[in-house]
C-alpha positions as CSV (number, residue, x, y, z in Angstrom):
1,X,6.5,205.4,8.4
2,X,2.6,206.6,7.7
3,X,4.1,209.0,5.1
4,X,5.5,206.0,3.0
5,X,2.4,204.3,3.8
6,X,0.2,207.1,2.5
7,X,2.7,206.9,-1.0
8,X,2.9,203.4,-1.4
9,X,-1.2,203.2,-0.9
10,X,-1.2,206.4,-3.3
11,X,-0.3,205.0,-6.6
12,X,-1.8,203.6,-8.9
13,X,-1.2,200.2,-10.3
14,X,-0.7,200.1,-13.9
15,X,-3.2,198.6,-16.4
16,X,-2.1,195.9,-18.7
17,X,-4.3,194.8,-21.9
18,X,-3.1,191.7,-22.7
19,X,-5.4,190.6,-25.7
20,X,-4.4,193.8,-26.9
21,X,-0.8,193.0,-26.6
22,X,-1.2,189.4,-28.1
23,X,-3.2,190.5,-31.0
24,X,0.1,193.0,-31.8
25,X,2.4,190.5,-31.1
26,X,0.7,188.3,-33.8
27,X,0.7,190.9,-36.3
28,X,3.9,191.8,-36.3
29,X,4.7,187.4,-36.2
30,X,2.3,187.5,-39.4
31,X,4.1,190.8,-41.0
32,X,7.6,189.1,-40.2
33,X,6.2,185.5,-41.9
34,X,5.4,187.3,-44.8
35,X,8.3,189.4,-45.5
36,X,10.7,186.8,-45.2
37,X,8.4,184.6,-48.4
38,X,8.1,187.6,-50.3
39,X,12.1,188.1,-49.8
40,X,12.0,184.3,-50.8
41,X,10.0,184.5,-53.7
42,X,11.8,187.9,-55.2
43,X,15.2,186.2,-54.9
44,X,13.4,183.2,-57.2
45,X,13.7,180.9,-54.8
46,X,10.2,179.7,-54.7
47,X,10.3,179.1,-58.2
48,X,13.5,177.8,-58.3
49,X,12.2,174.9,-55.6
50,X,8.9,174.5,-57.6
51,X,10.6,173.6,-61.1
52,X,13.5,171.9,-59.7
53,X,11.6,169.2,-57.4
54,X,8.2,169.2,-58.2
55,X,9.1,168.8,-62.4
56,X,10.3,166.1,-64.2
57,X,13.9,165.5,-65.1
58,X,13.2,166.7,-68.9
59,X,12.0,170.0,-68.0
60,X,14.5,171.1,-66.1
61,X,17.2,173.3,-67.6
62,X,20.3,171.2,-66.7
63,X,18.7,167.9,-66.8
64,X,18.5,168.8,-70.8
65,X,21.1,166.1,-72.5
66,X,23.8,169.2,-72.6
67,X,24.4,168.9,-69.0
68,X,27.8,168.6,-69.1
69,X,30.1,166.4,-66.4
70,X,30.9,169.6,-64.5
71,X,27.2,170.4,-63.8
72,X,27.5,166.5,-61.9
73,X,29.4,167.9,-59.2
74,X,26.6,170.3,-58.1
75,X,23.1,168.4,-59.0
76,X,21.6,166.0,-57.0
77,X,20.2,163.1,-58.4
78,X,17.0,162.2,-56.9
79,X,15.0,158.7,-56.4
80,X,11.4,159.2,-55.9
81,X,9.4,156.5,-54.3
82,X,7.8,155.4,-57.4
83,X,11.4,154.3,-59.0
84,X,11.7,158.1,-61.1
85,X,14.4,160.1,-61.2
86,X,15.3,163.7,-61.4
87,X,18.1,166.5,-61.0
88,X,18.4,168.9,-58.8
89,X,20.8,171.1,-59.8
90,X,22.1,173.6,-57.2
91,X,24.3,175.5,-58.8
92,X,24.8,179.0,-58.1
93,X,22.2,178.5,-55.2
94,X,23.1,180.1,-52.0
95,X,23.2,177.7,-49.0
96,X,20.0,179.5,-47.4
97,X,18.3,178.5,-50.8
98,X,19.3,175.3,-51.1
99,X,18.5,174.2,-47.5
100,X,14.4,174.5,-48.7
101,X,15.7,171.5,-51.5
102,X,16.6,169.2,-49.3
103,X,13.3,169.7,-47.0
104,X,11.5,168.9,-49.5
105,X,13.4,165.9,-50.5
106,X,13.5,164.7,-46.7
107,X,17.4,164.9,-47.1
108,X,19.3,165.8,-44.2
109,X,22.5,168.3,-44.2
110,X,25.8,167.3,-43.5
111,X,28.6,168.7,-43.4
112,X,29.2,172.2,-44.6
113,X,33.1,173.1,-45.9
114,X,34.1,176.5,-46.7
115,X,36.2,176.6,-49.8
116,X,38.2,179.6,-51.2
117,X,37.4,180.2,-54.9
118,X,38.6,183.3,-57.1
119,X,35.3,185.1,-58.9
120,X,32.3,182.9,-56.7
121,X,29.3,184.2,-55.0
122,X,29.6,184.1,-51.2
123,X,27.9,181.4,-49.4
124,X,27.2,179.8,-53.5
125,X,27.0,176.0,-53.8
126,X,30.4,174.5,-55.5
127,X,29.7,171.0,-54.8
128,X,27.8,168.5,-53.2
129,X,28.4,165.0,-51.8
130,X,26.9,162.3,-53.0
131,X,26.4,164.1,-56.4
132,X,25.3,162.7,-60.0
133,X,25.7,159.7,-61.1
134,X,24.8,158.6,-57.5
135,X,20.8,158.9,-56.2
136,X,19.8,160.0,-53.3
137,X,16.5,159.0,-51.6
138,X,14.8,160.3,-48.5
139,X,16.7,160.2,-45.2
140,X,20.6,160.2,-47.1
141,X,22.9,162.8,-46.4
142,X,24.3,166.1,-48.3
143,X,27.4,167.3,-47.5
144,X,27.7,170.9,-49.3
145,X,31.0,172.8,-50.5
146,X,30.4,176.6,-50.6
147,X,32.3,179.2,-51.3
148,X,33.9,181.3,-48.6
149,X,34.0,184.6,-50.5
C-alpha cells in the first residue's frame, strides 16, 4: 500500500498551455478559411458569383439577346427589390458553386434530383425549377437537376 502511495505521489502532473493551444487551434481554423477561398476563387467561382449577381442583365454573357431557349432551362431569372431584372445562368456550375448564388440571392434550395446524362460533368447543373421566363425573388425556392455522372 505505501509503495503505490510513494508512485502515485511521485509523478508528475502534466503541464497544459492552453493559450498556446488556442492560438494553434486558430491558425490552422485561419489556414483552413483561407484555403478553401483560394480553392474557390481558382475554380472561378468568385468571379463567376461577382459578374453573375452583382452585374446587370446586359453584361452578362448569356443574358446577351443570343441566349437561346435552351440556356432558359438553367438560368435564373432574378427580381431585385427595386423592380430590375437579371439572369443567372448556372450552367455548367457544379452544385457546390451554385449553392453561393442562391445565398446571395436569399433563395432557398429545394430539392436536388440526380439525373443520368451521356457526356456531363458530375454534380453539373442541367436544370433548375422555377427557371426563365419565371422570376424569382428573395425567399422562393430552387429545385436543381444535376447530373449523376
Amino acid at each position: 500500500m505505501n509503495a503505490m502511495n510513494r508512485l502515485a505521489d511521485s509523478a508528475e502532473t502534466p503541464a497544459f498551455d492552453a493559450p498556446q493551444i488556442e492560438r494553434r487551434t486558430r491558425r490552422r481554423r485561419a489556414v483552413g478559411i483561407a484555403a478553401v477561398a483560394a480553392a474557390l476563387i481558382a475554380a472561378g467561382g468568385g468571379t463567376a458569383l461577382a459578374t453573375s449577381v452583382g452585374s446587370s442583365s446586359s453584361s452578362t454573357p448569356a443574358a446577351s439577346s443570343t441566349a437561346t431557349k435552351s440556356d432558359d432551362a438553367t438560368t435564373l431569372l432574378y427580381l431585385f427589390s427595386d423592380g430590375t431584372t437579371t439572369r443567372l445562368p448556372l450552367a455548367g456550375l457544379s452544385l457546390d458553386m451554385a449553392k453561393p448564388v442562391l445565398e446571395k440571392t436569399q433563395t432557398k434550395l429545394g430539392t436536388v434530383t440526380k439525373k443520368a446524362v451521356k457526356g456531363c460533368k458530375p454534380t453539373s447543373v442541367l436544370e433548375v425549377t422555377p427557371h426563365a421566363p419565371k422570376t424569382i425573388k428573395p425567399g422562393d425556392t430552387v429545385n436543381f437537376t444535376i447530373c449523376a455522372g
